[in-house]
C-alpha positions, 0 to 999 in steps of 0.5 A: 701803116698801110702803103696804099698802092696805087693800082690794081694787081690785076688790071692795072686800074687807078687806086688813089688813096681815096678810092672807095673801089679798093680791096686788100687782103692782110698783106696789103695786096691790091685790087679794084672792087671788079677785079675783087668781086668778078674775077677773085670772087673774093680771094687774094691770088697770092695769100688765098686771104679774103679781100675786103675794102680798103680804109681811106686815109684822111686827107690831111693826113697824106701830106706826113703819110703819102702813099706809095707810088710802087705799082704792082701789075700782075695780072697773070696771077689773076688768071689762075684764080678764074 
């Protein structure tokens, strides 16, 4: 099941769990639609995997399956993707 992290890696902006602005790569790995496309141009920072949207999970189904609340702020690994 996906974590649904709550922000992005790069810059640290909000992600709930209905964000239509969420990218992942197959490892889950988190960003925000501008950080994906402008500064990744696509690309996970730290797999190389591409980056795709984000499927929202139901809101009914959050009270049995929340999101995580672990951030992850990296955005140093951002930088050398420029």
């Amino acid at each position: 099941m996906l974590e649904l992290r709550p922000n992005c890696e790069c810059c640290g902006k909000d992600l709930p769990p209905e964000s239509p602005d969420a990218r992942i790569c197959s490892f889950e790995c988190t960003f925000c639609g501008p950080c994906a496309d402008k500064v990744l141009r696509g690309k996970c920072p730290n797999c190389g995997g591409e980056l795709l949207t984000r499927p929202r999970r139901p809101a009914g189904k959050l009270a049995n399956n929340p999101p995580s609340s672990k951030r992850i702020h990296n955005p140093a690994g951002c930088e050398k993707v420029i």
